[in-house]
C-alpha positions in Angstrom: -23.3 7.8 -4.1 -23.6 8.1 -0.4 -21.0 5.8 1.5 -23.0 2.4 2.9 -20.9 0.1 5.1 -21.4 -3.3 4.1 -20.2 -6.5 6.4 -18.1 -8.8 3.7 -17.6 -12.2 4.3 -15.1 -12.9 2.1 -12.1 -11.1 0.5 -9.6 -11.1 -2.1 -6.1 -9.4 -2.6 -5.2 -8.3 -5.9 -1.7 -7.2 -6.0 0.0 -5.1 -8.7 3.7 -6.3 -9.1 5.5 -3.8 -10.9 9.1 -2.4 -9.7 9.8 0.5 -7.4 13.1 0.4 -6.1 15.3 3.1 -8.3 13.7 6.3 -9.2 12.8 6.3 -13.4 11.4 7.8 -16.0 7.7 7.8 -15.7 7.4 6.3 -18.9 4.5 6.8 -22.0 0.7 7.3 -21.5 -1.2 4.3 -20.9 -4.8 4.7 -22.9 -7.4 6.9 -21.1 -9.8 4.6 -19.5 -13.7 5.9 -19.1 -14.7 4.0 -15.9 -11.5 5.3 -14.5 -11.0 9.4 -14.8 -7.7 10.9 -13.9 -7.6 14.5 -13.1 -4.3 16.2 -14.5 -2.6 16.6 -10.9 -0.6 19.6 -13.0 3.0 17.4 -13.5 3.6 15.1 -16.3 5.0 12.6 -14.3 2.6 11.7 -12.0 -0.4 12.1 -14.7 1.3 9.5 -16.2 1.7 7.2 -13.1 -2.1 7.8 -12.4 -3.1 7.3 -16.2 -0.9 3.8 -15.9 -2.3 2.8 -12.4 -6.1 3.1 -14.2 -5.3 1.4 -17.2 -3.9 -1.8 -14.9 -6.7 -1.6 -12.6 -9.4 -1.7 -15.0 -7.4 -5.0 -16.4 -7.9 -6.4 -13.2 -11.4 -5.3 -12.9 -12.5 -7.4 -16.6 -10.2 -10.5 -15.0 -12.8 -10.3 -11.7 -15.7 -9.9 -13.6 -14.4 -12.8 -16.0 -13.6 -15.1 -13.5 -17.5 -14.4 -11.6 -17.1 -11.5 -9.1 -19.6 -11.8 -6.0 -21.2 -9.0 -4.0 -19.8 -10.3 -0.8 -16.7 -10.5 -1.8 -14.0 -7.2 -0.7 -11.4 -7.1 -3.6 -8.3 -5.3 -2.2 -6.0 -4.1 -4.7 -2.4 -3.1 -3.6 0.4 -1.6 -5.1 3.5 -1.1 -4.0 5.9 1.5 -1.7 7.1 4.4 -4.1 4.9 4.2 -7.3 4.3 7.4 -7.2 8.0 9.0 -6.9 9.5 11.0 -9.9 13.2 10.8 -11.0 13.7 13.9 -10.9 13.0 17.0 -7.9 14.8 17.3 -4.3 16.2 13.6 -3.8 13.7 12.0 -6.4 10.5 13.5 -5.0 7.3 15.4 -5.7 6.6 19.4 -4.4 3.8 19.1 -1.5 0.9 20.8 -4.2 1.8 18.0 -6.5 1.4 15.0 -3.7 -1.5 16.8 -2.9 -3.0 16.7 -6.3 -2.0 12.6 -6.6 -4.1 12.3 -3.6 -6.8 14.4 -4.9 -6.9 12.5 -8.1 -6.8 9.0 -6.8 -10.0 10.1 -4.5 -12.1 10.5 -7.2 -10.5 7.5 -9.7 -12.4 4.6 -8.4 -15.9 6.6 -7.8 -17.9 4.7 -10.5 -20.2 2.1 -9.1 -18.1 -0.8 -10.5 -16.1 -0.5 -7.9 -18.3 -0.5 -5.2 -16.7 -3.7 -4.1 -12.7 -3.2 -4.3 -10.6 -1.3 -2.0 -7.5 0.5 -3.1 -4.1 0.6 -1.3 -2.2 2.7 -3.7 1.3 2.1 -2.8 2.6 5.6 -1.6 3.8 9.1 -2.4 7.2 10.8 -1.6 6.9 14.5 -1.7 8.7 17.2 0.2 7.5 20.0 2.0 10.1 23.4 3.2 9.0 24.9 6.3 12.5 26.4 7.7 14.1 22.7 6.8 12.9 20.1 4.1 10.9 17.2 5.4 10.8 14.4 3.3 7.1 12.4 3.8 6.3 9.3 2.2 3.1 8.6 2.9 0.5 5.9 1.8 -3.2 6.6 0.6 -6.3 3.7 1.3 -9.7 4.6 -1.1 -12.9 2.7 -1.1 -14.1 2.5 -4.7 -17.7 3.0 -6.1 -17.9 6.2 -3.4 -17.4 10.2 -3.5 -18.4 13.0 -1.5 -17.4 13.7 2.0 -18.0 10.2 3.8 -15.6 8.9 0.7 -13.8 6.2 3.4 -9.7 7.4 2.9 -6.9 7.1 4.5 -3.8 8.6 4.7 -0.8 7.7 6.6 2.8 8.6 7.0 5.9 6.4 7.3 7.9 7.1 10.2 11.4 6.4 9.1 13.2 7.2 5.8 15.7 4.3 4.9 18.7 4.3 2.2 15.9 3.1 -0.3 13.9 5.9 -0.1 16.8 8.4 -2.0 16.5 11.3 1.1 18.9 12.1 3.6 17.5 10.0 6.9 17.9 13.3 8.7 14.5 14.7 6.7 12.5 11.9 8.1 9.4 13.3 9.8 10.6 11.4 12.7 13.4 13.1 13.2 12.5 16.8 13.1 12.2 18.1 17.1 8.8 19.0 16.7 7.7 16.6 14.2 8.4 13.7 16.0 6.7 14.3 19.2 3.5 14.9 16.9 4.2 11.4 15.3 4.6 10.0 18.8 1.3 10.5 20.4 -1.5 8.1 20.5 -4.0 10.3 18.3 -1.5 10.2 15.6 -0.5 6.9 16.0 -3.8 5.2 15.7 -4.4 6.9 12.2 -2.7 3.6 10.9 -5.8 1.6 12.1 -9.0 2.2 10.5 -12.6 0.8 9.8 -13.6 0.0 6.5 -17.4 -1.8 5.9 -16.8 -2.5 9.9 -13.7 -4.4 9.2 -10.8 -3.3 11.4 -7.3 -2.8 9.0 -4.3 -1.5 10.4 -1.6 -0.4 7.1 2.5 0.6 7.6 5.0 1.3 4.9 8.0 -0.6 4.5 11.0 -0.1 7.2 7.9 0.8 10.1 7.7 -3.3 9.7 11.1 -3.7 10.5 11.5 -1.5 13.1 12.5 -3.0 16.7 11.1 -0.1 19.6 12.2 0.3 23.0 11.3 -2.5 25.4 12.1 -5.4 22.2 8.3 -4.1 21.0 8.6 -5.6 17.0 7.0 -3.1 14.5 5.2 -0.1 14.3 1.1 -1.5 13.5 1.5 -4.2 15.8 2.3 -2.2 19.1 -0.3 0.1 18.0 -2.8 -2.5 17.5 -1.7 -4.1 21.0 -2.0 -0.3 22.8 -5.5 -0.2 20.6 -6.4 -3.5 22.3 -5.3 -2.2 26.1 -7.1 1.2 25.1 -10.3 -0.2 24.0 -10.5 -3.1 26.7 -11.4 -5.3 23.6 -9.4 -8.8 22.2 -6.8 -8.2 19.7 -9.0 -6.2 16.7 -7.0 -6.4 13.6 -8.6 -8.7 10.5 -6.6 -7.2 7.7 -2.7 -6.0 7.9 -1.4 -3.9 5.0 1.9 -3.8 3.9 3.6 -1.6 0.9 7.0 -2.1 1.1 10.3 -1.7 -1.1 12.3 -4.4 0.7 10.6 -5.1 3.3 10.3 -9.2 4.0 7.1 -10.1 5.9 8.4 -10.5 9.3 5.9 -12.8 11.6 7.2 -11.3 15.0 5.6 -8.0 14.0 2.2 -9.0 12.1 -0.6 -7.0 13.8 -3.3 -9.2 12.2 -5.8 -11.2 15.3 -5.8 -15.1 14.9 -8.1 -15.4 12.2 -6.8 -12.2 10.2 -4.6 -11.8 7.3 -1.6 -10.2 6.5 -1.0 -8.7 3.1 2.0 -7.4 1.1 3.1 -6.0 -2.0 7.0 -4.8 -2.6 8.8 -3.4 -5.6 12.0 -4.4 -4.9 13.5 -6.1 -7.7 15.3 -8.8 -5.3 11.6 -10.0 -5.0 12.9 -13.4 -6.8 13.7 -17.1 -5.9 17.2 -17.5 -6.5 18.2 -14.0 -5.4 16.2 -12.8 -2.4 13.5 -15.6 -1.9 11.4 -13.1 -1.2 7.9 -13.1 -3.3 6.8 -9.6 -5.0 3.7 -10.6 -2.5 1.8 -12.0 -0.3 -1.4 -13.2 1.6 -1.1 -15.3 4.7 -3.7 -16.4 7.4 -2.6 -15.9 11.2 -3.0 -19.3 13.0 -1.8 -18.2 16.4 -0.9 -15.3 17.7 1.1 -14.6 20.9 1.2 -10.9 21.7 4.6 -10.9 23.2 6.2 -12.5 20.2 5.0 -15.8 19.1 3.1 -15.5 15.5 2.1 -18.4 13.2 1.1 -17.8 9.3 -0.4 -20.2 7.3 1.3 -20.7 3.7 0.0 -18.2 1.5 -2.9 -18.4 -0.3 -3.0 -19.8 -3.5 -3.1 -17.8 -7.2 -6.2 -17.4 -8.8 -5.0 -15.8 -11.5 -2.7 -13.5 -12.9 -1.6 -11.5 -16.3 1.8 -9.7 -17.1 1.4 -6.2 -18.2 2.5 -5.6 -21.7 5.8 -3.9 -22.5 4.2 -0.9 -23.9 2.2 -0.3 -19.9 4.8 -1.3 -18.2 6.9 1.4 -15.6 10.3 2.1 -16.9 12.9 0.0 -15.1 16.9 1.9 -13.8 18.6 -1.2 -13.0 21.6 -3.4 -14.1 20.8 -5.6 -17.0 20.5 -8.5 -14.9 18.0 -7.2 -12.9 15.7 -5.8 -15.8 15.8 -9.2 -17.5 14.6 -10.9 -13.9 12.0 -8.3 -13.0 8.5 -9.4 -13.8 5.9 -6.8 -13.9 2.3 -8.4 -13.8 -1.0 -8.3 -11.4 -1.9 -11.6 -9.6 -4.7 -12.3 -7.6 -5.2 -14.4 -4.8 -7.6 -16.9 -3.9 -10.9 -16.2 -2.1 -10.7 -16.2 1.2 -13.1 -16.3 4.6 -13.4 -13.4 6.6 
């Protein structure tokens, strides 16, 4: 059906906690699930991802509709930095048709009218493309469910810098090719990280973009965007909702983009994600209290669980880890309490 912006007063964050930090075997099928179609993007390994992906979100969706879902409510389900990267390919990543098929599959996934409510932040995909020298993008995808057709609200954005995590020589980064980079830098790329969904204002980054520290002490890629978008615009600080898929990424208050008021959520598949050995939670969803732009950022503790469920062994992604690590990793979807928009 045709795209209709709605104005939500509430939301909830919905996070799939699965691990994402080695490359591994996709793993078996997960059953085919009717309200949730998956087109064969033409390579086993991310069929299966996309098959596994709609078996857990459809999970989620009976928990909401369990637990009373309500019409006002924005459900935002988030998964995590590198779900969709294969263990095998030119450092542990897809050809560009194949990340362009994922994206053209998860477009059309969430379509039925179920969905009409959720949003999807779908973790992200690492392909390659050759043009003279292989560039190595890892790029996140944003879908409003219950929608298809050409006002389908998407988004697609690219992660500036390639880390040690990500399995690519840093010198394939986007940000580092000569031409590349000057593309990245301008203000009409840049602002693709913020977007307008049902006349919220989001802004979304991947991972070490977070962590980043720019010229001038700025702290993180969205959140001098979203103060340039502020300056540009002439309006107060805009952002309600930050987005983070990460793979090691702590949330790091000194770079939240989110207005006083707004919320910052992340999701991370890095298997340190434990008390005990990172103190780091798999994620999060935190309230900003107070908000200084040249530095000062309050959170409020995170929201409490609603509810949760741990995925069972036979849907669960593959784990490439020391034994240690594969007995402490915890693969589940937990959702957070309803909050005020």
């Amino acid at each position: 059906m045709p795209y209709n912006p709605k104005n939500y007063t509430h939301f909830q964050m919905i996070a799939y906690e699965t691990p994402t930090l080695h490359p591994a075997p996709a793993g078996g099928n997960a059953p085919a699930i009717g309200d949730v179609p998956v087109e064969d993007p033409g390579n086993a390994d991310a069929y299966t991802r996309l098959l596994r992906l709609a078996w857990v979100v459809e999970q989620a969706y009976q928990q909401v509709f369990a637990a009373g879902d309500n019409a006002n409510t924005l459900k935002v389900f988030m998964v995590p930095e590198f779900y969709f990267r294969p263990d095998d390919g030119p450092s542990n990543s897809y050809d560009m048709v194949t990340g362009g098929a994922i994206v053209k599959a998860l477009s059309s996934m969430f379509a039925n009218d179920k969905f009409e409510h959720w949003l999807f932040v779908v973790g992200s995909i690492f392909y390659y493309v050759d043009a003279g020298t292989r560039i190595h993008w890892n790029d996140a995808y944003i879908v409003k469910g219950g929608y298809t057709g050409i006002d389908l609200p998407t988004k697609l954005v690219t992660k500036r810098k390639i880390s040690s995590i990500d399995g690519a020589n840093p010198i394939s980064s986007p940000a580092n090719h000569f031409k590349l980079s000057d593309y990245l830098g301008t203000w009409a790329t840049r602002q693709k990280n913020l977007g307008y969904i049902d006349n919220l204002l989001y802004g979304i980054e991947i991972c070490l973009d977070h962590g980043l520290t720019y010229e001038g002490g700025k702290k993180g890629f969205l959140r001098d965007t979203a103060k340039e978008y502020s300056v540009y615009h002439g309006t107060p600080y805009p952002v309600k909702l930050h987005f983070l898929t990460a793979c090691g990424m702590p949330l790091k208050p000194c770079a939240v983009a989110a207005k006083v008021g707004g919320y910052v959520l992340r999701v991370d598949g890095h298997y340190c994600c434990q008390p005990g050995i990172w103190n780091v939670p798999f994620s999060q969803c935190a309230k900003v209290t107070a908000q200084d732009l040249e530095g000062g950022v309050t959170l409020d503790a995170n929201l409490a669980e609603a509810w949760h469920f741990d995925i069972p062994l036979l849907q669960r992604a593959p784990v490439v880890a020391n034994p240690v690590e594969v007995a402490a990793v915890t693969q589940r979807v937990v959702a957070y309490q309803v909050a005020e928009l």
